[in-house]
Steps between C-alpha positions, in 0.01 A plus 500: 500500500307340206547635152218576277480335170474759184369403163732569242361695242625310146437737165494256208436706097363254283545600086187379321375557144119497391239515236241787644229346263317357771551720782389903578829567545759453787319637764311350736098580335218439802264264192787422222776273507865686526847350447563655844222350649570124319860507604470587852219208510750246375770590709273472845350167391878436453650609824148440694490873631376850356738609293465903338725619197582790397602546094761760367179671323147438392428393132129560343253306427581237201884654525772247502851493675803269370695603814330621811603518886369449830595430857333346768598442887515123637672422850680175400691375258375225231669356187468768243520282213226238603289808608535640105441152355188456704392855441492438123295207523280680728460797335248551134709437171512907437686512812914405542699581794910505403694529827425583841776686686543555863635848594534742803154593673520871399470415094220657315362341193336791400722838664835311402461476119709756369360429194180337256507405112159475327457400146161551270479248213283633186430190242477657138299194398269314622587165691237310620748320773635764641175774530581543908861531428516819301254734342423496148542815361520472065491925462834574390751660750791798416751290733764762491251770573361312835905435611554878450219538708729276782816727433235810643294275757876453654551890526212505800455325843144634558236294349181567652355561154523092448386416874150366607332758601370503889795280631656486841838615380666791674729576201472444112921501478667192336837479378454308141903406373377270194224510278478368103283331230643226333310339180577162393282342242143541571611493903532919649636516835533852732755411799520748771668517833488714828553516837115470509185529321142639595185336416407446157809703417681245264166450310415899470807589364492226164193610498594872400805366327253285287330824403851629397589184316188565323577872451150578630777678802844709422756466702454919587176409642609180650733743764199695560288247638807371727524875630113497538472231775192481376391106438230613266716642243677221470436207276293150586609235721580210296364155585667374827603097297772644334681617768745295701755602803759381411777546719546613897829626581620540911929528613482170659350269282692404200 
């Protein structure tokens, strides 16, 4: 009796880090370039087939990501480090690709992060080199008041209040375990982690705590709009440059 020959499905997660500048965001975009889009071109001009990724999340237009994660499925196995060298000469400058690693076929880029890190970069002066990297903001801040504000934003888990309204989501739950401003010099950064995030989320909620920082918001009223779920009483969504993701956590990736 013959035996049939099965592909083996391989599951490779490449970490990459970008500059969003030039791209509407991860996600593929039908008329705009993506970094989804310009990786998955590179790697099937690389291994001559289609090749579809999908990343641990989806950053916004002009948002960057230091550390970012994705996995595509290839049925043979290649030289991992001569695939990342000629990746990085493929790919645009504002593109880098760190390590490719192959795991079992059942890993999820996306379902298996058990948790994200985003940071938003405010620039209390202006620097003409760096005017994608942060946003210039010269009002001045209450920095204490706006990390009080992150000792109550800890308290809940429901923030539909900070959510893009009209999204796909079936629940506005996210478990946040860190969240802080830190001031150094003219440089103010707001880190925040959670198990995960919903659109526009990170930038809606510096937003409001700019508004608190400012004392145009108390921190009374800053509760009330989180029990609201209501995105309109909340404050503005701050420009999408300063923010970066900065870190993707999963249990089998070190």
């Amino acid at each position: 009796m013959q035996l049939k020959n099965y592909l083996i499905k391989l599951r490779y997660f490449i970490e990459l880090a970008y500059k969003g500048t030039n791209y509407n965001g991860w996600q593929y975009q039908p008329d705009a370039p993506s970094v989804q889009e310009t990786l998955a071109n590179a790697l099937s001009t690389l291994l001559r087939m289609k090749i579809e990724i999908v990343g641990a999340g989806r950053t916004d237009t002009g948002v960057h990501a230091k550390q970012m994660f994705a996995h595509f499925d290839f049925n043979e196995k290649f030289d991992i480090e001569k695939l990342i060298q000629k990746l990085n000469s493929f790919l645009p400058k504002d593109i880098a690709v760190f390590r490719i690693i192959e795991l079992h076929d059942d890993a999820h880029a996306r379902f298996d992060a058990t948790s994200r890190t985003y940071e938003y970069h405010i620039n209390t002066t202006k620097n003409a080199f760096g005017c994608n990297d942060s946003w210039y903001f010269s009002n001045e801040l209450d920095v204490e008041l706006m990390n009080k504000a992150c000792e109550l934003l800890m308290k809940y888990n429901d923030f539909e209040c900070f959510s893009k309204v009209h999204t796909d989501v079936n629940t506005f739950i996210c478990s946040i375990t860190k969240a802080n401003w830190v001031k150094n010099g003219h440089n103010l950064v707001f880190t925040i982690t959670a198990d995960r995030f919903l659109r526009n989320m990170v930038r809606a909620i510096v937003g409001t705590m700019v508004n608190i920082g400012l004392k145009k918001t108390s921190l009374i009223e800053f509760e009330e709009i989180i029990e609201s779920k209501n995105r309109s009483k909340a404050g503005f969504s701050v420009p999408a440059h300063g923010l970066y993701l900065t870190e993707v956590k999963y249990d089998y990736i070190n």
